[in-house]
C-alpha positions as CSV (number, residue, x, y, z in Angstrom):
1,X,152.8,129.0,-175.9
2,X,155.3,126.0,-175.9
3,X,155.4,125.9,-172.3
4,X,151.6,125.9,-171.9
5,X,151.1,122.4,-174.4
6,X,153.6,120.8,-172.2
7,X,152.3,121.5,-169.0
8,X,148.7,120.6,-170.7
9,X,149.7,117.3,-172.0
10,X,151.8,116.9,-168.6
11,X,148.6,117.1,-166.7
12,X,145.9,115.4,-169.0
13,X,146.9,111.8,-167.6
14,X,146.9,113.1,-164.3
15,X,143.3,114.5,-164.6
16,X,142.1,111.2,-166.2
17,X,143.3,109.8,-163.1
18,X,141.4,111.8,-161.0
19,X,138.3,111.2,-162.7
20,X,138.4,107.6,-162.7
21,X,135.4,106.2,-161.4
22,X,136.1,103.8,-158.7
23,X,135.9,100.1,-159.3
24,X,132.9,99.5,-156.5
25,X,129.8,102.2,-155.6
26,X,129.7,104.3,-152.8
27,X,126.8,103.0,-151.4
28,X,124.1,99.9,-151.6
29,X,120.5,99.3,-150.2
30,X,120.6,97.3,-147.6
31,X,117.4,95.4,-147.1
32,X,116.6,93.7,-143.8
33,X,114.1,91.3,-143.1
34,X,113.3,90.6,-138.9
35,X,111.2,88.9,-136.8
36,X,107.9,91.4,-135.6
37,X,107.0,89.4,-133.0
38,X,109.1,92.4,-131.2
39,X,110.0,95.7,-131.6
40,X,110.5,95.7,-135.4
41,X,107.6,97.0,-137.7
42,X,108.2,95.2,-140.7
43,X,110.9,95.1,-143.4
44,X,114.1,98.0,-142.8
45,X,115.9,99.6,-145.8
46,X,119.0,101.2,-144.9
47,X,122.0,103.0,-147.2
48,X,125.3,101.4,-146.8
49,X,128.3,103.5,-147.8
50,X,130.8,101.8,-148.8
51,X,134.0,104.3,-147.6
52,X,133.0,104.2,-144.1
53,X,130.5,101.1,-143.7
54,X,128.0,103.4,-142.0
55,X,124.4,102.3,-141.9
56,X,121.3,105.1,-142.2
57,X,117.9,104.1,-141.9
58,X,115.5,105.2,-145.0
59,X,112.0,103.8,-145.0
60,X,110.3,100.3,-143.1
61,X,107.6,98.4,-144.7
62,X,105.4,98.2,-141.7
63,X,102.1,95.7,-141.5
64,X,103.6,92.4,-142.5
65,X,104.0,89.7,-140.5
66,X,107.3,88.0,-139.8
67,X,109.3,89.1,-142.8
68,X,112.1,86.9,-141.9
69,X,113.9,85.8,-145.1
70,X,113.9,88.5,-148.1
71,X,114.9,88.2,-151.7
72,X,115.8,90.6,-154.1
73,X,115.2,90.8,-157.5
74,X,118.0,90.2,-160.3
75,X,116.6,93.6,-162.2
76,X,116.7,95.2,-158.7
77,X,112.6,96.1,-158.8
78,X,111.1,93.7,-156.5
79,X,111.6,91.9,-153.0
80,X,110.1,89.1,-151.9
81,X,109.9,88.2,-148.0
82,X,108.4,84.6,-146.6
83,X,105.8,85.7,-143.9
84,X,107.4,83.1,-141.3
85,X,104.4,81.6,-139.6
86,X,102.0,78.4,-139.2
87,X,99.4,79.0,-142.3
88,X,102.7,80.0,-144.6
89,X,102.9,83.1,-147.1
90,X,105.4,85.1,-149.7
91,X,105.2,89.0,-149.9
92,X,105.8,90.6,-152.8
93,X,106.7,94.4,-153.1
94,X,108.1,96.9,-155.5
95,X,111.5,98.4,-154.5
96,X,112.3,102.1,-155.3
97,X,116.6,102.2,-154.7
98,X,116.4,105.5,-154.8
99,X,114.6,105.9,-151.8
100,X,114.3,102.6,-150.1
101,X,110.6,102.8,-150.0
102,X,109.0,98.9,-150.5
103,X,105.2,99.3,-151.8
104,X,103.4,96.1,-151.4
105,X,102.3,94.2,-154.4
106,X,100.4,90.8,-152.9
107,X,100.8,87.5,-151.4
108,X,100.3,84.1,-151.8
109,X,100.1,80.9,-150.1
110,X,103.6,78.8,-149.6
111,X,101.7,75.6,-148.9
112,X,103.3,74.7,-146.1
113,X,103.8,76.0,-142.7
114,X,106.8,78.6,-141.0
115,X,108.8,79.9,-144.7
116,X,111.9,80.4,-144.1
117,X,113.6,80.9,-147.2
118,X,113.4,82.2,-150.8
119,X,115.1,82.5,-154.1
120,X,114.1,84.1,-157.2
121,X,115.5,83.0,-160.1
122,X,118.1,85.6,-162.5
123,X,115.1,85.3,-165.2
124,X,112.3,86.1,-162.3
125,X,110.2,83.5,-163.6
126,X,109.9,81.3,-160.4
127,X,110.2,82.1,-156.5
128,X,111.5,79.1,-154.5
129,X,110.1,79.1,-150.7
130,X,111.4,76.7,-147.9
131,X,108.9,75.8,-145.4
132,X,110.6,74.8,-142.6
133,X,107.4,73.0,-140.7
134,X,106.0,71.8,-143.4
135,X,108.9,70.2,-144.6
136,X,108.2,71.0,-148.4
137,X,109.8,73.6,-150.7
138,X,107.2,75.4,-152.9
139,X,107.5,76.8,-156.6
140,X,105.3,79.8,-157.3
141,X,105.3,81.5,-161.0
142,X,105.8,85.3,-160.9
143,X,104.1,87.7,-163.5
144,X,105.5,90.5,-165.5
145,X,104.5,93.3,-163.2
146,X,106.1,91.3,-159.8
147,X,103.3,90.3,-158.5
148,X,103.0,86.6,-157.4
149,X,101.1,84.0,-159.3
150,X,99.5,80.7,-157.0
151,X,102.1,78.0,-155.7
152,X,102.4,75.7,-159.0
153,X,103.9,73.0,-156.7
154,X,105.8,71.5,-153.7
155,X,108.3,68.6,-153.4
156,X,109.3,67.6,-149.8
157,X,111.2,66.0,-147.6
158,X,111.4,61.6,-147.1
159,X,109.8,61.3,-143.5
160,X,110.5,57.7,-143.3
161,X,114.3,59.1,-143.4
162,X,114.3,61.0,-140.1
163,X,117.4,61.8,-137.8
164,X,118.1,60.3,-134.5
165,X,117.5,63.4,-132.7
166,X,113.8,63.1,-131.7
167,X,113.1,66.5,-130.7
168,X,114.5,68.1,-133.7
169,X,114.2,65.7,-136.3
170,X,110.7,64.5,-135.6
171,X,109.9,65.3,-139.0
172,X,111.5,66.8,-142.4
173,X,112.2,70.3,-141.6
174,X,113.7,72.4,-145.1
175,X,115.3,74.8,-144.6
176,X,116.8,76.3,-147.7
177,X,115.7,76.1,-151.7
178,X,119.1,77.5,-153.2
179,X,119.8,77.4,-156.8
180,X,122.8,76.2,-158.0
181,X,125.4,78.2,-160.1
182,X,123.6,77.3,-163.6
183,X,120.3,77.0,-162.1
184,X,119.6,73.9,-163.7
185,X,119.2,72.5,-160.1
186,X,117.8,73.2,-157.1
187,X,119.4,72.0,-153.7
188,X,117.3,71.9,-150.6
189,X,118.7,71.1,-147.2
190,X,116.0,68.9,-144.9
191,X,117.8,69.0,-141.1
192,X,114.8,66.6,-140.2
193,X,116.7,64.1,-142.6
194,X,120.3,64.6,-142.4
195,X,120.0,65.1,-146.2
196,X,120.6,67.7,-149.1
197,X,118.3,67.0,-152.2
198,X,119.2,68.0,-155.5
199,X,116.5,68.1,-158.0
200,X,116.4,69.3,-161.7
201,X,115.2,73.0,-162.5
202,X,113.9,73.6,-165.7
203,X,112.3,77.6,-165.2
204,X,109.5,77.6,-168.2
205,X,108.4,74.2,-167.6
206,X,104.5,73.4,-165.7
207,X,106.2,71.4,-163.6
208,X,109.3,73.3,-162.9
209,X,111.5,70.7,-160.5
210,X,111.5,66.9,-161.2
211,X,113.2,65.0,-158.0
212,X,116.7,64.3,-158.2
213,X,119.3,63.1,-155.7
214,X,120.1,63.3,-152.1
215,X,123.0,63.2,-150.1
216,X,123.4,62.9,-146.2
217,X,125.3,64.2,-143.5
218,X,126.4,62.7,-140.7
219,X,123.2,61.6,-138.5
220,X,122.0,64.6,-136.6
221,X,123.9,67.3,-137.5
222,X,121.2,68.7,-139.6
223,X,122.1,70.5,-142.6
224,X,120.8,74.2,-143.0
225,X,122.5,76.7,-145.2
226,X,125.1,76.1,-148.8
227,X,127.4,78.5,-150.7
228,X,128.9,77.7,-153.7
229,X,132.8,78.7,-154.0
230,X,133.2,81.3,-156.8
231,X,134.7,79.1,-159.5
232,X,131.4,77.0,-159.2
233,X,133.8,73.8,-158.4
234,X,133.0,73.1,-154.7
235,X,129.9,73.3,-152.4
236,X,130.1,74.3,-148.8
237,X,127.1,72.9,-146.2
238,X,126.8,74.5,-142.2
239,X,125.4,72.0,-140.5
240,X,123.1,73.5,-137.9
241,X,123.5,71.2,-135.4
242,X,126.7,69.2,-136.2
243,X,128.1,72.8,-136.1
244,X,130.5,72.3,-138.6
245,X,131.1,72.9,-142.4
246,X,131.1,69.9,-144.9
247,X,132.5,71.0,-148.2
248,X,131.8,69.0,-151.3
249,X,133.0,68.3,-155.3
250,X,130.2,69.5,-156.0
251,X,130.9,67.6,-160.0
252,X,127.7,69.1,-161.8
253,X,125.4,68.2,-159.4
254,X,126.7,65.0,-157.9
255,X,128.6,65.9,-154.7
256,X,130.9,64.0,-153.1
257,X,132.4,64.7,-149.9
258,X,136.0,66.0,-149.4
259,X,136.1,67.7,-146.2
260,X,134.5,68.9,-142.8
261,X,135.9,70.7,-140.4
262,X,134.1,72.2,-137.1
263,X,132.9,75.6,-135.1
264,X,133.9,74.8,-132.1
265,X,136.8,75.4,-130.2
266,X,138.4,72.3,-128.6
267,X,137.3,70.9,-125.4
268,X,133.9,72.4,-126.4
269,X,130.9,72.4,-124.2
270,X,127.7,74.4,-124.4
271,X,124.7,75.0,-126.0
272,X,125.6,75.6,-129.9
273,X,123.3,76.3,-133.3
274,X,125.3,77.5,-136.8
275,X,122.8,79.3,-138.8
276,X,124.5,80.8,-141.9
277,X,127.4,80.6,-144.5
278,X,129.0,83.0,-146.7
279,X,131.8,83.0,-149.0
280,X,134.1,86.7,-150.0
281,X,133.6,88.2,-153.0
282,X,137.1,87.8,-154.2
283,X,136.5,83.6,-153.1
284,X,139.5,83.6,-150.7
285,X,138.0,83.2,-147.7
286,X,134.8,81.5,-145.7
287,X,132.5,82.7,-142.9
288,X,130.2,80.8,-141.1
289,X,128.1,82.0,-138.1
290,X,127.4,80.1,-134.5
291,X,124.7,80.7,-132.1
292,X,124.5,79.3,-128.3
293,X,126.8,80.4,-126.2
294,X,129.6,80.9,-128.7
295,X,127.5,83.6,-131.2
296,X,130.7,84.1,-133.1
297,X,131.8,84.1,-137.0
298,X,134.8,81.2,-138.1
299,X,136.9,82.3,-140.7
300,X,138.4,80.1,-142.9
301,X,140.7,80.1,-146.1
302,X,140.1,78.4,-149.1
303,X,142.8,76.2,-150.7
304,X,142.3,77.5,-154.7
305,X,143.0,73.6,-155.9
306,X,140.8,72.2,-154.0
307,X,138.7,73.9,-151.9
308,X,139.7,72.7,-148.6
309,X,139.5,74.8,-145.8
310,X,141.9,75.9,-143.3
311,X,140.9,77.9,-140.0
312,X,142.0,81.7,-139.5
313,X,140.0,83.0,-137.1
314,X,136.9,83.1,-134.6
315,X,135.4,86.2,-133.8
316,X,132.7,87.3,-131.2
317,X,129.4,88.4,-133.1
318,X,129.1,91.5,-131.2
319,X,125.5,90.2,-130.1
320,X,123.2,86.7,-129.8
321,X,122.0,84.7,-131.8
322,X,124.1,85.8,-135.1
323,X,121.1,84.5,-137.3
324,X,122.4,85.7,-140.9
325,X,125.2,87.8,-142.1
326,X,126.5,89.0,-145.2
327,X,130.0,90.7,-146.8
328,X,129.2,93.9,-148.7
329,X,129.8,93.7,-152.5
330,X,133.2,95.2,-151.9
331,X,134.3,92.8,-150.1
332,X,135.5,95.4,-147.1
333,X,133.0,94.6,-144.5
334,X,130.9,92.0,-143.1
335,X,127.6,92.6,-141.7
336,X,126.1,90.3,-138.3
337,X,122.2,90.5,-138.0
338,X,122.2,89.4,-134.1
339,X,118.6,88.1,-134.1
340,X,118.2,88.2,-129.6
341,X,120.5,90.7,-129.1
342,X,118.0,93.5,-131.6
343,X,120.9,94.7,-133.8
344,X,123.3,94.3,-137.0
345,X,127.3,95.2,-136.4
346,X,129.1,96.4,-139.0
347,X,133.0,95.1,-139.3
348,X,136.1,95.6,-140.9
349,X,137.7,92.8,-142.9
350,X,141.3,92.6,-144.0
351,X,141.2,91.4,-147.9
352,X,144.7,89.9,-147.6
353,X,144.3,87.2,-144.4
354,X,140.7,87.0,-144.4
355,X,140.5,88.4,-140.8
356,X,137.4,90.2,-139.0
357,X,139.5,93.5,-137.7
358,X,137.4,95.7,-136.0
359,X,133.6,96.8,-135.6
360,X,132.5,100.2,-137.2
361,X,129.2,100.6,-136.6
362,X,126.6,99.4,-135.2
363,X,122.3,99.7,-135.7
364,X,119.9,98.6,-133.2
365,X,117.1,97.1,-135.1
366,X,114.2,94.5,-133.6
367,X,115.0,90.9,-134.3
368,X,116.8,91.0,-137.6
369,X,116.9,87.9,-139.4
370,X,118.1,88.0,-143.2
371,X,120.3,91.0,-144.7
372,X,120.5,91.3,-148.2
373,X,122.4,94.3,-150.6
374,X,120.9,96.0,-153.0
375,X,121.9,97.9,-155.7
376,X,120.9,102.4,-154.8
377,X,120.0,104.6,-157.2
């Protein structure tokens, strides 16, 4: 009887062991917004497991036009896509994790033309949509049930500001409508401008954002996307076509410039276009995507005093025109959507240097354009 207690109490820390949960889930929603100006039908769901960063395809929201940019909610029941073209709409649908299945809710009016972005607020009171042609980003109220309430107002970019590239920046062109860390302002990038505005956000007022500041980048690089490093202390901009990444103080919402480094490899010549910008979970390490005739991810490291960055690696996308990515919640892979090339590849990253390692998978998909995880049921 003796002999039994001992071995019992021997192997009850051992069990424990074995039934501790692991730290991260097994799998996420992976919700994809494209292009369907080709082969796509709509919005694509997909499973991502987490062990082996394998992709399966559950359901497609077919019928809606140019769901380029999604959003998903902070209570994980809704996603809102921009309908990316010259009159200007937001989709809203409900989201079943279980399943993957989108049901659409309505849609409203952006106000402006070609959306190309969106954010929903952590209290889902507000979406904010950046219309890229018509140079404004839009607030528009959200009701209890998801659905979307009419545009409650726009603030846009200064024309009489423009760049000194005349085909590109003939006019304000936003791009993004991100909210910072505490949400108490939003930054929009305008590549017509050369400028990122940051503007107060107050969710439950009428008039929701009151202008702010703005802050330029160097004529004609064109700002696009920003990440915000995970202590909240420093702001990173990709410049779409300055193809480099200027990193701010970001001091509360009064940035001031420390750094910017390129893209490109020396002696560089080509046609180039960054597009997107992403920082790891863990807030080591710094990805940024180029187009052209690179279509590659730079990897950077980040200096934990002062955000600085320092260049690891440059890695072929796998495709063209690597138009968004993202780095699973894990933090063990990073996902390309390669917008011309009609498909996402899955890689391997190494959580001590930073580095892209090797490609896992890979889905062919028609024009994808935003990726964004979600959590499954």
């Amino acid at each position: 009887m003796k002999k039994l207690l001992i071995l019992a109490t021997m192997l009850t820390p051992i069990l424990g062991m074995a039934q501790k949960k692991p730290a991260y889930p097994s799998k996420f929603d992976l919700v994809v917004g494209t292009y369907t100006s080709g082969t796509s039908k709509g919005i694509s769901v997909y499973r991502f497991y987490t062990e082996t960063g394998k992709m399966v395809l559950m359901n497609e929201a077919e019928g809606v036009s140019n769901p380029s940019y999604v959003a998903v909610s902070n209570d994980n029941k809704f996603v809102y896509a921009v309908n990316e073209n010259d009159q200007g709409e937001v989709s809203a649908f409900r989201f079943d994790p279980k399943y993957g299945k989108l049901e659409f809710i309505n849609k409203q009016s952006t106000l402006g033309g070609s959306p190309c972005y969106v954010t929903v607020d952590k209290g889902q009171k507000n979406l904010l949509v950046a219309n890229y042609s018509g140079g404004n980003i839009c607030v528009l109220p959200l009701n209890q049930d998801g659905s979307i309430a009419p545009a409650a107002m726009t603030i846009g970019g200064d024309a009489k500001k423009l760049g000194p590239n005349k085909e590109r920046q003939e006019k304000p062109h936003v791009h993004t409508a991100v909210l910072s860390p505490d949400e108490k302002q939003v930054l929009y990038t305008d590549l017509g401008t050369d400028q990122i505005h940051i503007a107060k956000y107050k969710a439950a007022k009428k008039d929701q954002i009151s202008q702010g500041t703005a802050i330029s980048v160097k004529p004609g690089d064109g700002p696009r996307h920003i990440a915000f490093s995970n202590d909240k202390k420093n702001m990173y901009v990709i410049t779409e076509m300055g193809s480099s990444v200027v990193v701010f103080d970001y001091n509360g919402g009064k940035p001031k410039q420390r750094q910017e480094i390129s893209l490109l490899p020396e002696n560089f010549k080509g046609e180039t276009g960054a597009a997107d910008i992403h920082i790891s979970p863990n807030g080591k390490f710094l990805y940024a995507s180029n187009r052209g005739d690179y279509n590659d991810i730079s990897v950077f490291s980040i200096n934990p005093e002062n955000g600085e960055l320092t260049f690891v690696q440059r890695q072929p996308s796998g495709g063209k025109g690597p138009r968004n990515f993202a780095i699973d919640p894990t933090g063990r892979f990073l996902l390309v959507a390669n917008q011309q090339s009609n498909d996402i590849f899955v890689y391997k990253l190494d959580a001590e240097t930073g580095k892209i390692v090797q490609a896992v998978s890979r889905a062919q998909i028609g024009n994808p354009v935003c990726i964004k995880f979600a959590n499954a049921e």
